[in-house]
C-alpha positions as CSV (number, residue, x, y, z in Angstrom):
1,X,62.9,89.6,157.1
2,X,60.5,87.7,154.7
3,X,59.7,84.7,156.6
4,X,55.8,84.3,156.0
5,X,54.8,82.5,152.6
6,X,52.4,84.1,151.4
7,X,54.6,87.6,151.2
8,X,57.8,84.9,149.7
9,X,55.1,83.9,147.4
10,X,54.1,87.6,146.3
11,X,58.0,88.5,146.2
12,X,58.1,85.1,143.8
13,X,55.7,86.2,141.5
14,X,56.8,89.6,141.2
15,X,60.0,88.8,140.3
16,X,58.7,85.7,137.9
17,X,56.1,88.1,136.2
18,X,58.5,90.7,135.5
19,X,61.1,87.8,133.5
20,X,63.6,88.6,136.8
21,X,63.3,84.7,137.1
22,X,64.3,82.2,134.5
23,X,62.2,79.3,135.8
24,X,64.9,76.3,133.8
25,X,62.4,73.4,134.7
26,X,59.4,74.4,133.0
27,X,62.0,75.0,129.9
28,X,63.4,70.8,129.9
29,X,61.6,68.2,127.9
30,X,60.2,65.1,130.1
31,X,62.9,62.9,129.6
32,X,65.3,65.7,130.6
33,X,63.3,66.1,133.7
34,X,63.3,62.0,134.5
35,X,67.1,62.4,134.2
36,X,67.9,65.3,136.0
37,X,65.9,63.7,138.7
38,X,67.5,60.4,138.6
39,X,71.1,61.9,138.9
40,X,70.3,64.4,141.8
41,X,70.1,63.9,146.0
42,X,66.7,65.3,147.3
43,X,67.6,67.6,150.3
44,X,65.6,69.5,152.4
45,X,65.9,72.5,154.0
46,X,64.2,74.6,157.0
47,X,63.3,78.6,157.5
48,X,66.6,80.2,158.2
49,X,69.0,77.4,156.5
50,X,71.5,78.5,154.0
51,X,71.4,76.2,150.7
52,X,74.6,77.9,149.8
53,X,77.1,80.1,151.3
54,X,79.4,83.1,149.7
55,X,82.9,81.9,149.6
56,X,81.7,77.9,150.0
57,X,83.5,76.4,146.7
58,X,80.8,75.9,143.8
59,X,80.4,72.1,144.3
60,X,77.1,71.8,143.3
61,X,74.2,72.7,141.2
62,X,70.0,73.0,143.4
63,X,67.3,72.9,141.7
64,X,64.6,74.8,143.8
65,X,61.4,72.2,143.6
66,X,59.5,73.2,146.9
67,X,59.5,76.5,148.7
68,X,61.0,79.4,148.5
69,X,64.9,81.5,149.3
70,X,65.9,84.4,149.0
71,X,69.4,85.2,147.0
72,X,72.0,87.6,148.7
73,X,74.4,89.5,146.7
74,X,77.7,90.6,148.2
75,X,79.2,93.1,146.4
76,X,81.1,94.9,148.9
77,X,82.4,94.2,152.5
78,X,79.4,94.7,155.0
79,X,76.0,93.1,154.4
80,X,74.5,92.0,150.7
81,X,71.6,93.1,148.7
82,X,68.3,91.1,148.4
83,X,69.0,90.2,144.3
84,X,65.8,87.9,144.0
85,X,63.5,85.6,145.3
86,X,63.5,82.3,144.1
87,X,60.9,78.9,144.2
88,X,60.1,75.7,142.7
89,X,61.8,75.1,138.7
90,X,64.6,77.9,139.5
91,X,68.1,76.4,139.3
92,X,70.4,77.9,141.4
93,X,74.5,78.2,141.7
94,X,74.6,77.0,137.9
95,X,76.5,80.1,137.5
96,X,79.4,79.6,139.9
97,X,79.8,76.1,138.6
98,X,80.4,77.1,134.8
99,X,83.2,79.7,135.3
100,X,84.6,78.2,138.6
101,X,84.5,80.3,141.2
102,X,83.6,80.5,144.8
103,X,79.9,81.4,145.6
104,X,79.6,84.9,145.6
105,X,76.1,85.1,146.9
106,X,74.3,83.4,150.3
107,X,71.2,81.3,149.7
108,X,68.7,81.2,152.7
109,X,65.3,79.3,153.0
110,X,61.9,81.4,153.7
111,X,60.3,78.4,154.6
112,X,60.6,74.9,153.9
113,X,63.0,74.1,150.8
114,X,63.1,71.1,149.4
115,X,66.0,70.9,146.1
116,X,67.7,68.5,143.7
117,X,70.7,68.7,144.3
118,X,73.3,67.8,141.2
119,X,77.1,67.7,142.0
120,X,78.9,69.8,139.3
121,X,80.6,66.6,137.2
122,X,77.2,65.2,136.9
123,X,75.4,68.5,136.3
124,X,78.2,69.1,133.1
125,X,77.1,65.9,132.2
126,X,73.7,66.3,132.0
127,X,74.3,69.2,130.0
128,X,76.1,67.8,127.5
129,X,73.9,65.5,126.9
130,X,70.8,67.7,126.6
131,X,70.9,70.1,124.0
132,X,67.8,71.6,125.4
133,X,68.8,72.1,128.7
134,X,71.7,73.5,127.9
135,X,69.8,76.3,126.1
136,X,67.6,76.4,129.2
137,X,70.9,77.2,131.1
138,X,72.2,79.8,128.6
139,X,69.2,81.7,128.8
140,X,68.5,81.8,132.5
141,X,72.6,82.6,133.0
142,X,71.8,85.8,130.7
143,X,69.0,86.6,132.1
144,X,70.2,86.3,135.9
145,X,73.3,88.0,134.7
146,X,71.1,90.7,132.6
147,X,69.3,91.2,136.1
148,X,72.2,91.8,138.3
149,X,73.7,94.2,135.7
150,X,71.0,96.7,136.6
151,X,71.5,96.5,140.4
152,X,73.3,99.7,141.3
153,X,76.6,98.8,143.2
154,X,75.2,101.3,145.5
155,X,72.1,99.4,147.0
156,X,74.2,97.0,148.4
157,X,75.3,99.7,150.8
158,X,72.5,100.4,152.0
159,X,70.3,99.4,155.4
160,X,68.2,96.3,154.5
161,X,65.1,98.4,155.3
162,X,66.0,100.9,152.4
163,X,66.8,98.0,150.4
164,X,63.8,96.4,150.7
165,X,61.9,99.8,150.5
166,X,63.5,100.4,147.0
167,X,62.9,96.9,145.8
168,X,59.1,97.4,146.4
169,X,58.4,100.6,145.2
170,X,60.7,99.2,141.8
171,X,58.2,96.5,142.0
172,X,55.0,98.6,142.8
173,X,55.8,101.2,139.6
174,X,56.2,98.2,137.2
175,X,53.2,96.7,138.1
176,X,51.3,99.9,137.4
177,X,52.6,100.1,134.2
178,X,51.9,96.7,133.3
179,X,48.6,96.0,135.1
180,X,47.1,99.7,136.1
181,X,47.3,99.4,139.3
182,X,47.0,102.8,141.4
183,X,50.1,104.7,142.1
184,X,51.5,103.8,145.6
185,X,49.1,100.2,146.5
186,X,51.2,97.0,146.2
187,X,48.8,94.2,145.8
């Protein structure tokens, strides 16, 4: 497992530099970011805590603002799939909320987490009010949903250690063909 920061940190950006992560933060205006603030609960979280659960109702909307999780996918009985790695200025069960539904992904910490935490009503709120955060939203729902589209059904059934295997030679060949690096060396 992927417990050690610097390798959540390289997992982060690979995912961030390949647009796998819409990072919805960096996307509000100031005052959007003073109010989201104001109408959340700072909580905190330690290595090996889930944030969220699969099949826990969607009661609430985390915005990631320290540290780093890890986003399991269950598509299947048996275990999930790694579908990303996510840190600070991700938001996280906005999608759940929208349409619902009960979680269908667990959220564990990698290291320290530390999230604002927005209960639904106040997150639909917020929304509303904020034209630009609710574009912010839209676009990181299509591309999060964009993302999962491409994850064969078929990964999830397989050992973690293949998983992970697959995830970083998918990472190592897009990094060669965006930044030249050497066949087979994962920076």
């Amino acid at each position: 497992m992927i417990y050690d920061n610097r390798e959540a940190r390289r997992w982060y950006d690979a995912y961030t530099n390949l647009g796998r992560a819409a990072v919805y933060w960096n996307a509000l205006e100031p005052e959007e970011k003073r109010q989201f603030e104001a109408f959340s609960d700072e909580l905190h979280y330690n290595r090996g805590e889930d944030l969220m659960q699969a099949g826990s109702p969607a009661n609430r909307v985390m915005l990631i603002r320290n540290g780093f999780a890890k986003v399991i996918h269950y598509y299947a009985p048996g275990p999930g799939h790694i579908a990303s790695i996510i840190g600070p200025g991700n938001l996280v069960g906005e999608y759940e909320a929208m349409i619902d539904r009960p979680r269908h992904g667990t959220v564990t910490a990698l290291n320290t987490v530390t999230v604002w935490a927005m209960t639904v009503a106040a997150f639909n709120k917020f929304i509303d009010r904020h034209r630009n955060a609710h574009r912010a939203l839209t676009e990181s729902v299509v591309i999060k949903s964009t993302e999962l589209g491409r994850m064969p059904v078929s990964l999830a059934l397989l050992p973690a250690v293949q998983r992970v295997a697959m995830l970083l030679f998918d990472t190592a060949a897009v990094d060669r063909d965006l930044h030249g690096v050497a066949a087979g060396r994962v920076a």
